[in-house]
C-alpha positions as CSV (number, residue, x, y, z in Angstrom):
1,X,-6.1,-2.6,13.0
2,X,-8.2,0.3,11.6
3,X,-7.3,0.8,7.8
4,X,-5.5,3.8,6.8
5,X,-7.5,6.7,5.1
6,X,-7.0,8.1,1.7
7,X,-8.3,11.2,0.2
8,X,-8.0,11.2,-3.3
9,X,-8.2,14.6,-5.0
10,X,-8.5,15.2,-8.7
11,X,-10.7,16.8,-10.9
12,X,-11.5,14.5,-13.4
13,X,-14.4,12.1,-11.9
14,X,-12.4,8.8,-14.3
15,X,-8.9,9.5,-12.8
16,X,-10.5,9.5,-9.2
17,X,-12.6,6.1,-10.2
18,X,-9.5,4.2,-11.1
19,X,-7.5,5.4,-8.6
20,X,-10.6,4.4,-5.9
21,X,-10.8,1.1,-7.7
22,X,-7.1,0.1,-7.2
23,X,-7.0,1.2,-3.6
24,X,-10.1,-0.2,-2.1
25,X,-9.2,-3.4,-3.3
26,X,-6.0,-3.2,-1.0
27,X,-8.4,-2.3,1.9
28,X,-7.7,1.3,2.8
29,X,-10.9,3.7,3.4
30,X,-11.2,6.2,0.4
31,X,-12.4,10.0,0.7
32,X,-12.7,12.2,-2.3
33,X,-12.6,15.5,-3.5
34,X,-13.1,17.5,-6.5
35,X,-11.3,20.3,-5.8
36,X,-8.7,22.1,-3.9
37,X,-11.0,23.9,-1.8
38,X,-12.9,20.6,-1.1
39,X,-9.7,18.8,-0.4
40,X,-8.9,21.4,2.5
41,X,-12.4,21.1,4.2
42,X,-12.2,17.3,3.5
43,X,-8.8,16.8,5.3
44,X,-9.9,19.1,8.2
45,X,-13.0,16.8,8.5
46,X,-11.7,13.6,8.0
47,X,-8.4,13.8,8.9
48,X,-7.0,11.1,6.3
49,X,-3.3,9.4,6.6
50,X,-2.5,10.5,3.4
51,X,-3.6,12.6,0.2
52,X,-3.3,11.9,-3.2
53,X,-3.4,15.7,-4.6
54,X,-3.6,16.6,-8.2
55,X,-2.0,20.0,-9.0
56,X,-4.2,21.5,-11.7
57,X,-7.8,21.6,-10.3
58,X,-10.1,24.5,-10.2
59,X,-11.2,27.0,-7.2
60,X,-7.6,26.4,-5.6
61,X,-5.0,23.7,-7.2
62,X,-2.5,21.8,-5.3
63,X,0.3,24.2,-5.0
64,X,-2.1,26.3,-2.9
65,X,-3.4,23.6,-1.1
66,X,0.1,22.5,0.0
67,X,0.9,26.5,1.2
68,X,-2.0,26.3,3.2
69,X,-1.3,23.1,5.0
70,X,2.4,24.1,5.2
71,X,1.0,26.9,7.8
72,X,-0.7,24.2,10.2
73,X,0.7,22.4,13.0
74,X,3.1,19.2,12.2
75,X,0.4,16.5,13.8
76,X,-2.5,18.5,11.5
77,X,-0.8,17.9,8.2
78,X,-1.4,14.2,6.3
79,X,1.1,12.5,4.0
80,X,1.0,13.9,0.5
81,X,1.7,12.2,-3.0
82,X,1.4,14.9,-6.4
83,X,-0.3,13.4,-8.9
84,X,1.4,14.9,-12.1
85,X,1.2,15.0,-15.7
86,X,4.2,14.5,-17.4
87,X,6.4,17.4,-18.2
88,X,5.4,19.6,-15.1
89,X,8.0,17.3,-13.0
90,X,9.7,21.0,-12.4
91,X,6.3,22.0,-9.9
92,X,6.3,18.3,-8.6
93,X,9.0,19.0,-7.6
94,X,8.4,22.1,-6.2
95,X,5.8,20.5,-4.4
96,X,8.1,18.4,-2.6
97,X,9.7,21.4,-0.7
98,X,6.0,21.8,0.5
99,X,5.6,18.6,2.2
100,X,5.0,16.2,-0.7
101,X,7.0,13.3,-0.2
102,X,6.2,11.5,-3.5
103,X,5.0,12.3,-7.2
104,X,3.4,10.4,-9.4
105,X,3.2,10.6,-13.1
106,X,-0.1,10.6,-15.3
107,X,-1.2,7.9,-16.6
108,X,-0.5,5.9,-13.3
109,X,-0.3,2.2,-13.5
110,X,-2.3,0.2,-10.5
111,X,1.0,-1.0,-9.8
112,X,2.7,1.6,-9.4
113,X,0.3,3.5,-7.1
114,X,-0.2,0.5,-5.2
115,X,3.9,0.5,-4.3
116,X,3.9,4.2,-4.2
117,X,1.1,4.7,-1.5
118,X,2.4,1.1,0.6
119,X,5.7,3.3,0.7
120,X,4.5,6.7,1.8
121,X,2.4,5.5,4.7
122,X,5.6,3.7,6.1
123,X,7.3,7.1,5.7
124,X,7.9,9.9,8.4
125,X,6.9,13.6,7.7
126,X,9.9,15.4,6.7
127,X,10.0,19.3,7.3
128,X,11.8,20.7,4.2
129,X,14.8,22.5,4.8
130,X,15.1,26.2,4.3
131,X,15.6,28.0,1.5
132,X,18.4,30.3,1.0
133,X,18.1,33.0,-2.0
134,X,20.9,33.4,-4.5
135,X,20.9,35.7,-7.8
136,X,20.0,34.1,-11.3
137,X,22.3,32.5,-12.8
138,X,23.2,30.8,-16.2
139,X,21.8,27.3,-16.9
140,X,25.6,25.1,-16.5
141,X,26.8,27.3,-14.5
142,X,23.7,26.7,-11.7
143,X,24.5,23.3,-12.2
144,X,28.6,23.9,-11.5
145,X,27.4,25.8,-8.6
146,X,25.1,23.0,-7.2
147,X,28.0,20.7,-7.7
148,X,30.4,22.7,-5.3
149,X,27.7,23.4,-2.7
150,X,27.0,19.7,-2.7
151,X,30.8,19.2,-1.9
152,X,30.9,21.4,0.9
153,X,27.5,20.1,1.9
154,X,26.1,23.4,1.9
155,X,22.6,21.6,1.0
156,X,20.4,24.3,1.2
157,X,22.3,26.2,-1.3
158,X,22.0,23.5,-3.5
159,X,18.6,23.3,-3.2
160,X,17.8,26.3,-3.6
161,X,19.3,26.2,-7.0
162,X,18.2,23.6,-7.8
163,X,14.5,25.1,-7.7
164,X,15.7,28.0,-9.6
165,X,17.3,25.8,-12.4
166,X,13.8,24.2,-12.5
167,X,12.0,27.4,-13.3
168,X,14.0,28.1,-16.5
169,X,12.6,27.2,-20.0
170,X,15.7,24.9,-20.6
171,X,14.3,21.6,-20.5
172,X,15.6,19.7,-17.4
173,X,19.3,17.6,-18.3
174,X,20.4,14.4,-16.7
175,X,22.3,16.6,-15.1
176,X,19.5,18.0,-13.4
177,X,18.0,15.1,-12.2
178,X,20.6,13.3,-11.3
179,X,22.1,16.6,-8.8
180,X,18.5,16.4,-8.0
181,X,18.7,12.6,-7.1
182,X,21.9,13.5,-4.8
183,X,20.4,16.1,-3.2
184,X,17.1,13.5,-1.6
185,X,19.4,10.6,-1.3
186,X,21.6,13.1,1.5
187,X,17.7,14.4,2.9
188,X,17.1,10.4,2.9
189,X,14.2,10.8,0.7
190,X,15.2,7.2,-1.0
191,X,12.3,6.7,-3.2
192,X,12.8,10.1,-4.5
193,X,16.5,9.6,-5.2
194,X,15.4,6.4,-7.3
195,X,13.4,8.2,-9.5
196,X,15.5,11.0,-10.4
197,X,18.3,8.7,-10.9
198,X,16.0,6.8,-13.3
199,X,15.3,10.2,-14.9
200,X,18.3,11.2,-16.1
201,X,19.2,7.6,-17.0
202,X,15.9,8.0,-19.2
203,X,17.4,11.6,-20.2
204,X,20.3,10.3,-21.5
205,X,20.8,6.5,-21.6
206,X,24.6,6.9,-21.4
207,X,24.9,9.0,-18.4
208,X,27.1,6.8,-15.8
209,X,26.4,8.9,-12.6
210,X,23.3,8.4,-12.9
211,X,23.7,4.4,-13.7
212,X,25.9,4.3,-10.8
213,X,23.8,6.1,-8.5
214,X,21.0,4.1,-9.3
215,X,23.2,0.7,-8.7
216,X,24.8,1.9,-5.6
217,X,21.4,3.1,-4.2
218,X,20.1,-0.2,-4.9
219,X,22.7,-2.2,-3.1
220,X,22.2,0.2,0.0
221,X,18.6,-1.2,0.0
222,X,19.6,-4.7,-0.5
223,X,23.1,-4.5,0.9
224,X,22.5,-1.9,3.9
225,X,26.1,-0.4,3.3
226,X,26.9,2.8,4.3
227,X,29.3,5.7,3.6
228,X,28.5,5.3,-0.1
229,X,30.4,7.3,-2.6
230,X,27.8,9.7,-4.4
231,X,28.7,10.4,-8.3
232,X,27.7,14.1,-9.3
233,X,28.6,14.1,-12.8
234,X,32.5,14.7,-13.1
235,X,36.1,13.4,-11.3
236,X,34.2,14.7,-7.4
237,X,32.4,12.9,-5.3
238,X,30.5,13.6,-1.9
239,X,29.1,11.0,0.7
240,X,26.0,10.6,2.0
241,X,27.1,8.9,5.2
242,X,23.8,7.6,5.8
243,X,22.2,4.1,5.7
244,X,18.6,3.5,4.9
């Protein structure tokens, strides 16, 4: 079986090194590119199975490199993982809506990449879903909001306030990542779920949603059960009906 096909895409020559060291080692066939601009022309040339895309880079960063593959044909675009430095998790995950189905923090452990990249491959492409556009609103009450469009399963609401709460200069809550963790466990995003669950368990150590999310979630992987109760930070609850 033909190896799959990275293209790693970063800026800085030592970030690309490491991450080429840890990868070939498992095998896989490594492109890379300096640049956004290079990344484009790269993954219309090479046609890799998945790209690791930093966001900052010069001549055209990752943001704009994910708009212009959002406007190509399903079977043209590659799997995508956001490499990230910490504290711009608000554009990761941004970048998600664009395609991206993982992000990755800087500095990334081997490990971690190693389980992160095994994952994606076995991953299908996910379209996101549509945005629907709602006034500005305070901080709590976006998130009050998010919490009753989650219990009428009016997801795209929620999501779209989500992105809005993400652009304010509060810093994100547990809260915040936890509604966020909801909102990709229901899109079946499980990896995604998992780490914003971990987030706002990181945000505020005694958050329970969060803690119970993340054991619930854990015991659907192990467990397979379904119809799991989903906390959202109060008394309500929605479910996810889904098994992974």
């Amino acid at each position: 079986m033909k190896p799959a096909s990275i293209l790693l895409t970063d800026d800085e020559t030592s970030i690309r090194l490491m991450l080429r060291t840890a990868l070939e080692s498992d095998g896989y066939d490594i492109v890379e590119a300096g640049n956004g601009r290079d990344a484009i022309d790269s993954i219309r040339r090479h046609k890799p199975d998945l790209v690791l895309l930093d966001l900052n880079m010069p001549v055209l960063d990752g943001m704009a490199v994910l708009e212009q593959m959002k406007t190509w044909p399903p079977e043209a675009r590659p799997r995508v993982v956001i490499l990230t430095a910490y504290g711009s998790i608000p554009a990761a995950v941004k970048a998600t809506r664009l395609g991206a189905l993982d992000f990755l923090e800087k500095p990334i452990t081997p490990s971690e990449l190693r389980e992160t990249v095994k994952s994606v491959l076995n991953e299908p492409l996910l379209d996101s879903p549509p945005v629907i556009s709602d006034p500005q609103v305070d901080y709590e009450e976006a998130l009050n909001r998010i919490r009753r469009a989650m219990r009428s399963e009016d997801f795209a609401s929620a999501e779209s306030l989500l992105m809005k709460a993400s652009d304010r200069k509060e810093k994100p809550t547990a809260d915040y990542f936890n509604l966020l963790g909801v909102l990709y466990e229901v899109q079946r995003r499980w990896r995604l779920a998992k780490k914003c669950y971990g987030k706002a368990i990181r945000a505020e150590k005694s958050y329970e949603p969060a803690q119970a999310n993340m054991r619930r979630i854990y015991e659907l992987y192990t467990f397979g059960r379904s119809k799991q109760a989903v906390l959202l930070g109060d008394e309500e609850t929605c479910e996810t009906g889904a098994n992974p």
